[in-house]
TORLUMZA-497984 format. One record per residue: y, x, z of N, C-alpha, C in turn; residue in one letter. Coordinates in pm, whole numbers, padded with zeros to 5 digits, always signed. Each point is the difference from the previous one (the first is absolute). Layout:
N
YXZYXZYXZA;...
END
This chain:
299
+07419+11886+15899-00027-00126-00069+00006-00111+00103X;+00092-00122-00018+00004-00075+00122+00017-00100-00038X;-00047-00101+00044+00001-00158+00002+00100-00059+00119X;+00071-00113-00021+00086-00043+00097+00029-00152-00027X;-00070-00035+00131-00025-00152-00029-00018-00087+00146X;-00012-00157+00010-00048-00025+00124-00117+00029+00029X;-00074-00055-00141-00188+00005+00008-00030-00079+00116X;+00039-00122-00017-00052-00126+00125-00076-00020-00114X;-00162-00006+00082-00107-00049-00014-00103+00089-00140X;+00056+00101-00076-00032+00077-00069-00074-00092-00113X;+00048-00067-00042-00050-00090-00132-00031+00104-00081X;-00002-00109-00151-00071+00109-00122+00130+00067-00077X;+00117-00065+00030+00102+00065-00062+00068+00148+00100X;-00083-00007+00127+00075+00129+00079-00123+00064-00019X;-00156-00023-00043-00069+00081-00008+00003+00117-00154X;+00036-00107-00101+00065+00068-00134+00119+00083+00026X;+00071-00026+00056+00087+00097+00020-00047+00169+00103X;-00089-00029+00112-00048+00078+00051-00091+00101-00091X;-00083-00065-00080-00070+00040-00102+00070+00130-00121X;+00108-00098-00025+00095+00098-00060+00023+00108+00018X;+00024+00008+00187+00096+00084+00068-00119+00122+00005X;-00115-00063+00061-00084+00099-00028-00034+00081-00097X;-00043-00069-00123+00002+00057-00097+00079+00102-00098X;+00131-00022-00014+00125+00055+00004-00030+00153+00059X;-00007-00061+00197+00002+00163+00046-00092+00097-00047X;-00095-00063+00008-00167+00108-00064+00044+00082-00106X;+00062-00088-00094+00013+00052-00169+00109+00121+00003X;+00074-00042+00132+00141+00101+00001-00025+00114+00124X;-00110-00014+00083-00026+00089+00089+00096-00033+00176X;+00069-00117-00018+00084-00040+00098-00084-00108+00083X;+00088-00028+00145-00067-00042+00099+00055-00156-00006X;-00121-00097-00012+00034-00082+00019+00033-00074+00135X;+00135-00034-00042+00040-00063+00155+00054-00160+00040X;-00028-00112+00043+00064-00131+00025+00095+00006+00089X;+00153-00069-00020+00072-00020+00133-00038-00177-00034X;+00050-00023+00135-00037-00143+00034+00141-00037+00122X;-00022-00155+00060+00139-00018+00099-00114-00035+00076X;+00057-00029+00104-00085-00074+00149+00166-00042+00094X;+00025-00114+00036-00106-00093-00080+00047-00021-00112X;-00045-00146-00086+00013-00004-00132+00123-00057-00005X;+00111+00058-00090+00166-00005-00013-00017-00184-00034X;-00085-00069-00077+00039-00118+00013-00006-00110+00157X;-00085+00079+00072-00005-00067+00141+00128+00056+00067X;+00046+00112-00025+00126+00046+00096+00149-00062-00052X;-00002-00053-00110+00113-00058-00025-00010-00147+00030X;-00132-00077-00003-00037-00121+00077-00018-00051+00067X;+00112-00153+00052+00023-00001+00112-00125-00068+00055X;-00113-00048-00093-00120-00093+00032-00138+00124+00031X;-00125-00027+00038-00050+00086+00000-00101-00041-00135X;+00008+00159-00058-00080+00029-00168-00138-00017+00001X;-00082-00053-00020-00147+00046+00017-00036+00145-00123X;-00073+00058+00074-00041+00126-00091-00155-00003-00008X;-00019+00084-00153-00122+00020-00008-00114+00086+00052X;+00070+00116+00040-00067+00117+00079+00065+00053+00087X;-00080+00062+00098+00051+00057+00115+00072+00114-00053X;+00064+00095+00089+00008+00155-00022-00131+00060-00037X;-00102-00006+00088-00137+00056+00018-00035-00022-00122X;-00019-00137-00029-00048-00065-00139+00041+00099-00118X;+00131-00006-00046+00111+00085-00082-00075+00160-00008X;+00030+00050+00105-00016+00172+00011-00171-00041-00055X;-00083-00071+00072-00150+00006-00084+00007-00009-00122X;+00056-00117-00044-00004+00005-00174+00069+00104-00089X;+00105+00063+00065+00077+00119-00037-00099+00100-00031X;-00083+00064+00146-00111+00097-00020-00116-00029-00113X;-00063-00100-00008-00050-00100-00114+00031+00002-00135X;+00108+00053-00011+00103-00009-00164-00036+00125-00030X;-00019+00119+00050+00002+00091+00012+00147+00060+00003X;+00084-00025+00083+00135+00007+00082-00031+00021+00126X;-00022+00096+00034-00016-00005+00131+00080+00053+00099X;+00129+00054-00081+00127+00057+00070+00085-00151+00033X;+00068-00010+00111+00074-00133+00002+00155+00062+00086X;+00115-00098-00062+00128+00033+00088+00031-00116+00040X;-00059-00058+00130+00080-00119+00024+00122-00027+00080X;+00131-00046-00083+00118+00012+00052+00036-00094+00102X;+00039-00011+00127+00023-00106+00079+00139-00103-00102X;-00042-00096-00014+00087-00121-00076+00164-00049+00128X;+00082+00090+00018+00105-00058+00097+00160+00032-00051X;+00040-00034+00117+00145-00034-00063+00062+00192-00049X;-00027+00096+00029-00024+00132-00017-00012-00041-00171X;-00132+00034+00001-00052-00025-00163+00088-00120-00095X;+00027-00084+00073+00045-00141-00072+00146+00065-00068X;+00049+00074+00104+00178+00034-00035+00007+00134-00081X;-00117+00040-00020+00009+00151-00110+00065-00025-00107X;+00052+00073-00057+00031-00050-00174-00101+00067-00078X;-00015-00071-00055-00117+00031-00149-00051+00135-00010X;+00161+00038-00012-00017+00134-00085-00045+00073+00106X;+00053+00025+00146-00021+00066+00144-00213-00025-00002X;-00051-00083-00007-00111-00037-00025-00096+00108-00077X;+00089-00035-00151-00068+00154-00130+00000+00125+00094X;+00107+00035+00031+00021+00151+00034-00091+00041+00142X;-00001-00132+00100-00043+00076+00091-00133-00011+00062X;-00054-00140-00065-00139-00013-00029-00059+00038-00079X;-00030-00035-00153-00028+00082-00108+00014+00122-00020X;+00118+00035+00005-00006+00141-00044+00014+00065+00151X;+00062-00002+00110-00004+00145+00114-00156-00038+00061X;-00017-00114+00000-00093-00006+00088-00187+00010-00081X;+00041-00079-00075-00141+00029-00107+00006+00082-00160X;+00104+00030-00027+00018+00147-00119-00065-00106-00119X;+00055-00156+00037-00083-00045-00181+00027+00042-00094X;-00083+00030-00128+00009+00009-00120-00023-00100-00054X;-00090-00134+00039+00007-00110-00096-00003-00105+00120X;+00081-00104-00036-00006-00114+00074-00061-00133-00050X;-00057-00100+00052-00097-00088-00092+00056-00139+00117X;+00045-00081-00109+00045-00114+00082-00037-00133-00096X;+00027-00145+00052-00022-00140-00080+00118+00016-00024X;+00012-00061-00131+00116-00058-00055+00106-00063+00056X;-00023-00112+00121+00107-00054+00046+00047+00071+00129X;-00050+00139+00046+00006+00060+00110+00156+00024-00030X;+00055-00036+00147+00126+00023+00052+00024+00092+00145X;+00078+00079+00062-00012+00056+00085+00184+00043+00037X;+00010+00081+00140+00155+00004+00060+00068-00073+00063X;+00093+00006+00030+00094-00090+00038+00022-00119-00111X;-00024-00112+00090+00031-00118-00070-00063+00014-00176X;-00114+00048+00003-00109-00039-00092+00090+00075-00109X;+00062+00136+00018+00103-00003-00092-00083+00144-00127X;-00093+00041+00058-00097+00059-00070-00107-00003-00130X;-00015+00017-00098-00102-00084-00105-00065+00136-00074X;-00091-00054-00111-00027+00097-00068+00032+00096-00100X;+00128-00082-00022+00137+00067-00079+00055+00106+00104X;+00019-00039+00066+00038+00149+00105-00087+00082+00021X;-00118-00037+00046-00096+00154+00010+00012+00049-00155X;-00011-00054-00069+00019+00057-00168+00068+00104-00024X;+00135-00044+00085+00154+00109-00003-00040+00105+00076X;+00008-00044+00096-00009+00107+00082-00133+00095+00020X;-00131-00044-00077-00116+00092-00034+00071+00094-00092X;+00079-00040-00119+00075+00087-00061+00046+00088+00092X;+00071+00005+00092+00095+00083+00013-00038+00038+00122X;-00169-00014+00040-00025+00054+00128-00149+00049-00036X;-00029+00006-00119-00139+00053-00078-00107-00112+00029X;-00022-00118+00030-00110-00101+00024+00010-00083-00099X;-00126-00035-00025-00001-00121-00110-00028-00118+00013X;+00051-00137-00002-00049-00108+00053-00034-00058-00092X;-00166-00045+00042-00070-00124-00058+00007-00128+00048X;-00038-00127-00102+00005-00107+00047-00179-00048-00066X;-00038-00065+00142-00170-00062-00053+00018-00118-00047X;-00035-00039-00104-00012-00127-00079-00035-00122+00097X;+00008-00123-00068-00032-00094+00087-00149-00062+00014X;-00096+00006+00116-00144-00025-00065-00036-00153+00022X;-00030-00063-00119+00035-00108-00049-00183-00082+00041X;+00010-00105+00077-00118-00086-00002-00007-00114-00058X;-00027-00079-00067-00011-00110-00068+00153-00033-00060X;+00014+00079-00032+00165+00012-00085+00112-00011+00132X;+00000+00048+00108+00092+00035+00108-00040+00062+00068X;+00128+00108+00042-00011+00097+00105-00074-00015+00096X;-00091+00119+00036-00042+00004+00121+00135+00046+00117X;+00013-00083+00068+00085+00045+00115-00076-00003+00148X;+00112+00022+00115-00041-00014+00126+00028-00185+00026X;+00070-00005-00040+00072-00122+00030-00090-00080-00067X;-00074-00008-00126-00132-00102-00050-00061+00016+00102X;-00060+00064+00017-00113+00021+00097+00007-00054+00152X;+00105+00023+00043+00025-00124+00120+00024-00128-00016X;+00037+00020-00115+00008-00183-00032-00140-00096-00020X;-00100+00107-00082-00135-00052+00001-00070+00021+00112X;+00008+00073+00068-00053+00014+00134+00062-00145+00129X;+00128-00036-00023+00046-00063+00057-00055-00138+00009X;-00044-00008-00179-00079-00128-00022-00112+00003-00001X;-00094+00083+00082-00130+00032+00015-00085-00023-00165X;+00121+00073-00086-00088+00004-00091-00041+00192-00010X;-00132+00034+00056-00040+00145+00023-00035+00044-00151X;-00095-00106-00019-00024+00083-00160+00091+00000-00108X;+00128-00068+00032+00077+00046-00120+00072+00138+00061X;+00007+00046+00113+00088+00096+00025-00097+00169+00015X;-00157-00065-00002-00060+00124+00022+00023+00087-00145X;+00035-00078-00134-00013+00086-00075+00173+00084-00002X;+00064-00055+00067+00136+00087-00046-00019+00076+00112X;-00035+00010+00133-00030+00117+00079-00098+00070-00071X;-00095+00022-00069-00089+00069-00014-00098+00018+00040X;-00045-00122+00143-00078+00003+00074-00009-00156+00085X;-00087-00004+00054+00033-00154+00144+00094+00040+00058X;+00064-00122+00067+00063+00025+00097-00014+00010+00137X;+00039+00126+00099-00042+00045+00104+00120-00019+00108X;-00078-00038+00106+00069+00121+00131-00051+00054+00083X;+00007+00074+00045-00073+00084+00109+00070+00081+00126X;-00088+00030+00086+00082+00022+00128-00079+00053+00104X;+00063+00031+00116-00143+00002+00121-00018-00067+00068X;-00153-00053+00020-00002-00102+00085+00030-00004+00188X;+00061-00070-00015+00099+00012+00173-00076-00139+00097X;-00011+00021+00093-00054-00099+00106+00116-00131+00006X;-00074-00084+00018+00074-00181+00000+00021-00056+00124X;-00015-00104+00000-00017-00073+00123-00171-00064+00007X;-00082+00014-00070-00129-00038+00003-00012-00168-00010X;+00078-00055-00034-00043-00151-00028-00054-00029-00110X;+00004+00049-00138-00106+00016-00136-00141-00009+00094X;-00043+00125+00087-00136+00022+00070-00049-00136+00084X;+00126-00075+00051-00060-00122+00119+00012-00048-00127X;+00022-00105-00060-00011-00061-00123-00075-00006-00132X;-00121+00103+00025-00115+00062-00017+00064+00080-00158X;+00084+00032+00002+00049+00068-00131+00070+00132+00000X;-00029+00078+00068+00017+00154+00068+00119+00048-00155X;+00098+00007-00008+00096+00087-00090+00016+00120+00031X;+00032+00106-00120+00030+00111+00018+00154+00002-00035X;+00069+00078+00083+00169-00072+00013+00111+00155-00090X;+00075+00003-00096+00083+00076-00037+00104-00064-00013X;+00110+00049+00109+00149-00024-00007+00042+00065-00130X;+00152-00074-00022+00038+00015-00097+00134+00123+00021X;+00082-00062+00148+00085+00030+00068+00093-00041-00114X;+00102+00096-00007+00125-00025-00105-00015-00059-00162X;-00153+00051-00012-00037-00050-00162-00009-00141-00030X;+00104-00054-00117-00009-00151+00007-00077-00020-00165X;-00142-00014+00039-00119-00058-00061+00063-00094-00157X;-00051+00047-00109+00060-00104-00091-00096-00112-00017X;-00116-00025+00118-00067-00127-00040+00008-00009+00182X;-00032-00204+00033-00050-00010+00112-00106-00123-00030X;-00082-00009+00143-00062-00134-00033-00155+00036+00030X;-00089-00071-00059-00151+00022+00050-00052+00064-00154X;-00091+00077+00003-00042+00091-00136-00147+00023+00046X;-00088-00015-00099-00106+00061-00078+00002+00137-00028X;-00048+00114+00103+00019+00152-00049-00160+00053-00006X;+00022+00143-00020-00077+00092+00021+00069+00133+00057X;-00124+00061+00071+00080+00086+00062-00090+00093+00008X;+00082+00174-00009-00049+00144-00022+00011+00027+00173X;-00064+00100+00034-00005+00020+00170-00013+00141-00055X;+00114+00055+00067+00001+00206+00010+00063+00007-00140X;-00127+00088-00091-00008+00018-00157-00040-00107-00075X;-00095-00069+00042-00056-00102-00121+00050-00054-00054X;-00029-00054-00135+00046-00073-00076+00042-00175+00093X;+00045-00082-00090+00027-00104+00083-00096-00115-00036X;-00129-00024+00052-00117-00023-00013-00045-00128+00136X;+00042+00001+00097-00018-00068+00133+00036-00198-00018X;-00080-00073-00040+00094-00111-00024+00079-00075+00170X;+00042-00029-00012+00096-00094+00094+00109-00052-00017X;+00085-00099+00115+00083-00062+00016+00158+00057+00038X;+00082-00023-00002+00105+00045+00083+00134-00063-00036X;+00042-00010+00145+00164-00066+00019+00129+00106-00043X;+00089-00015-00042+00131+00070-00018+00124-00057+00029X;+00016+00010+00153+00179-00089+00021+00005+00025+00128X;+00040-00105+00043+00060+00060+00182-00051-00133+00068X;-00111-00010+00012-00062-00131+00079+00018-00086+00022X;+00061-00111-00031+00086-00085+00092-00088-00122+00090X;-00143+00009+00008-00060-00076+00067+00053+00039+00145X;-00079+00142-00003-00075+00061+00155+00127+00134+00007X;+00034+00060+00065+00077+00145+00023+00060+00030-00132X;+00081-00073+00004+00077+00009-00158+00078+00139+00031X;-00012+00044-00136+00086+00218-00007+00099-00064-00053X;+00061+00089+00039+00184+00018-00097-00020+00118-00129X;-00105+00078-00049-00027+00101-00080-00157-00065-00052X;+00008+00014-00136-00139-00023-00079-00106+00057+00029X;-00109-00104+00060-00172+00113+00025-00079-00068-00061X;-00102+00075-00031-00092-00058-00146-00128+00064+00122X;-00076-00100+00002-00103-00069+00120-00123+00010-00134X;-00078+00052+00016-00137+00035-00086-00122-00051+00060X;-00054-00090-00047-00146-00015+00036-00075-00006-00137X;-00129+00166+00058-00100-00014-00095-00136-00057+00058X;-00001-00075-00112-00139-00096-00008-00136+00125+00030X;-00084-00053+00112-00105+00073+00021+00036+00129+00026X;+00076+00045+00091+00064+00130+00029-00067+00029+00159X;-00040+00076+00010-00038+00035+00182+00069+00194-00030X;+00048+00002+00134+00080+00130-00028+00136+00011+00046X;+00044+00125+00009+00107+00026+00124+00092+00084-00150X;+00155-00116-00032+00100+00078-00070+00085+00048+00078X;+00059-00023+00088+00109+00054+00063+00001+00151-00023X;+00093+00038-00021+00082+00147-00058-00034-00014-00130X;-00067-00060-00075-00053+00065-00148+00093-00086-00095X;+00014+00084-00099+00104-00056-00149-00068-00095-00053X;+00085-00087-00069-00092-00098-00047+00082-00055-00096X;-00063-00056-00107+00083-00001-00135-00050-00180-00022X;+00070-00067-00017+00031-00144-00019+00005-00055-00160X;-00063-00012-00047-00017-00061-00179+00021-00146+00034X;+00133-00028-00087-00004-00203+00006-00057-00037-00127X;-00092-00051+00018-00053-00087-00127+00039-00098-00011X;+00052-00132+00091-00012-00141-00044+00094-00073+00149X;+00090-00090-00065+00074-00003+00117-00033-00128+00021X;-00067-00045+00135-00057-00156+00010+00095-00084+00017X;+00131+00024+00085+00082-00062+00094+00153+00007+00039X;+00087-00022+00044+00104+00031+00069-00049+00033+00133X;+00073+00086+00074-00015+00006+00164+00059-00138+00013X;-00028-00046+00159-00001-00134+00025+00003-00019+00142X;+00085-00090+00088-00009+00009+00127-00084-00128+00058X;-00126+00058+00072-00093-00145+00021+00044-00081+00162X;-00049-00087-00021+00006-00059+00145-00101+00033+00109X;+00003+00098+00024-00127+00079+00105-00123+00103-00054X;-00054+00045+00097-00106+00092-00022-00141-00064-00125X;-00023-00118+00077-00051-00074-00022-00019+00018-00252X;+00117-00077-00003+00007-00036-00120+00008+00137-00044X;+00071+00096+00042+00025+00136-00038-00110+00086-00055X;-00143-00081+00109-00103+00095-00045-00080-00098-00120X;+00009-00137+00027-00093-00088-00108+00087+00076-00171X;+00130+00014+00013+00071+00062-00135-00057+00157-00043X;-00053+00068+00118+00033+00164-00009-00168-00038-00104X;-00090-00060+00068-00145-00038-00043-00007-00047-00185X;+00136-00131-00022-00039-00007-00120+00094+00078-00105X;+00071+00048+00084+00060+00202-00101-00149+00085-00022X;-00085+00034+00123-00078+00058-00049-00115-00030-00068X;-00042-00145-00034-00070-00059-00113+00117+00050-00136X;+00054-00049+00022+00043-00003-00120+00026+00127-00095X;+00055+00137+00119+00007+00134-00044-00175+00049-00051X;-00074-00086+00046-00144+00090-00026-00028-00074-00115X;+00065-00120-00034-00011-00063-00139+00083+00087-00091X;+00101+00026+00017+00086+00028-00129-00115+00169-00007X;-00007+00069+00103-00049+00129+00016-00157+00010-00122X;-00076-00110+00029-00117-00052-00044-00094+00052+00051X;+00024-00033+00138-00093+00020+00138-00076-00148+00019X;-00079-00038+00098-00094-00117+00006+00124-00086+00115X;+00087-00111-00047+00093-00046+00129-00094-00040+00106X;-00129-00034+00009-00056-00010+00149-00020+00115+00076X;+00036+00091-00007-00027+00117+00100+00148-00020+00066X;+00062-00082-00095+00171+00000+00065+00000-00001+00170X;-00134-00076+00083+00010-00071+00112-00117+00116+00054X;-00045+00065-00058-00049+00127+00093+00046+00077+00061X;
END
């Protein structure tokens, strides 16, 4: 039983379909299995860089989560790109995973030059014993949930319209890696997760909460998402965390990032100086939207 999809960011329309897949196998005694690409085929044909919703890590978690906990992730390259369709059925599907049912979206395309659809697995399930399904479209306020909504509302820091088509807030998470310590001289100590290659579908100053290890995402604070351009500007996205009233040592530990409320654009100041009078009324203001007391902002 197999699902085959990008599953960037595992919305509610890849979780219905996962749902399916599961369900399906139980009833039929078969193993449910996800293939997936890495990276995601719309960033490899693009010459700009894509922002995505989830990591790999992210993905394979929500996979195990679905109760899918088998995963095939195919490297996305010019190899894979030049297969033909049909080379695809035979030697993924069937030599390599023995499907009996395949479960795909409607507009899923695949092969050489996109030349693959669900009319072909159709045929060729005929004539190779597999049956292909297609998952309906799951519809939010009379339109598709897609990947592509969801970065678009995220883009416009609108979170609560996009938490309901993910199924959840929106996250990122990562491990926390050592900085350069200027948050700490600037009396605002951040906890730092590179992004490296991952291009973030939001940037700017945000209102979060944040889970540490297992926990839920419960911690209120502040945090930056872009590439600095005041002080040691990056060429790769790092999302700089400061929690309010935090004493405590993150370095090595996972840490999961909830955006609630986006205050700002990133912004390049004229010195340290103004850099920190701004970082001060971000964090009034995050403990306002949070509905924290904003005078502790200066504690």
């Amino acid at each position: 039983m197999v699902a085959v999809g990008a599953f960037d960011g595992l919305h509610r329309g890849h979780q219905a379909l996962l749902t399916q897949v599961r369900e399906r196998a139980q009833a039929t005694g078969l193993t449910p299995i996800v293939v997936s690409f890495e990276p995601l085929p719309r960033a490899f044909f693009s010459k700009e860089p894509v922002p995505r919703l989830s990591s790999v890590r992210e993905k394979l978690l929500g996979f195990d989560a679905a109760g899918v906990g088998k995963a095939l992730i195919l490297r996305f390259n010019d190899e894979l790109t030049s297969m033909p369709a049909e080379d695809f059925v035979r030697r993924v599907l069937i030599e390599r995973l023995h499907t009996r049912e395949v479960w795909v979206g409607g507009d899923f395309r695949f092969g050489h030059k996109r030349g693959g659809d669900v009319a072909l697995l159709e045929k060729m399930g005929a004539e190779l014993g597999f049956s292909a399904r297609v998952m309906p479209p799951v519809l939010l306020d009379g339109a598709r949930v897609s990947a592509t909504r969801v970065r678009m509302l995220l883009a416009a820091g609108e979170f609560s319209g996009a938490a309901p088509l993910l199924g959840r807030p929106f996250v990122i998470e990562g491990k926390v890696e050592y900085g350069n310590q200027l948050g700490r001289e600037l009396g605002f100590p951040t906890a730092n997760i590179h992004l490296h290659d991952r291009v973030p579908p939001v940037q700017g100053i945000f209102a979060v909460r944040v889970g540490l290890g297992e926990g839920e995402c419960a911690w209120p604070g502040v945090a930056s998402l872009g590439l600095r351009p005041t002080v040691n500007e990056v060429s790769q996205p790092l999302l700089e965390v400061h929690l309010f009233d935090f004493e405590g040592d993150l370095y090595g530990q996972r840490m999961a990032v909830e955006f609630v409320a986006k205050l700002r654009d990133e912004a390049k100041f004229d010195g340290l100086d103004a850099l920190t009078e701004q970082i001060r009324r971000d964090a009034r203001m995050a403990r306002e939207v949070l509905g924290m007391n904003p005078r502790l902002a200066e504690a």
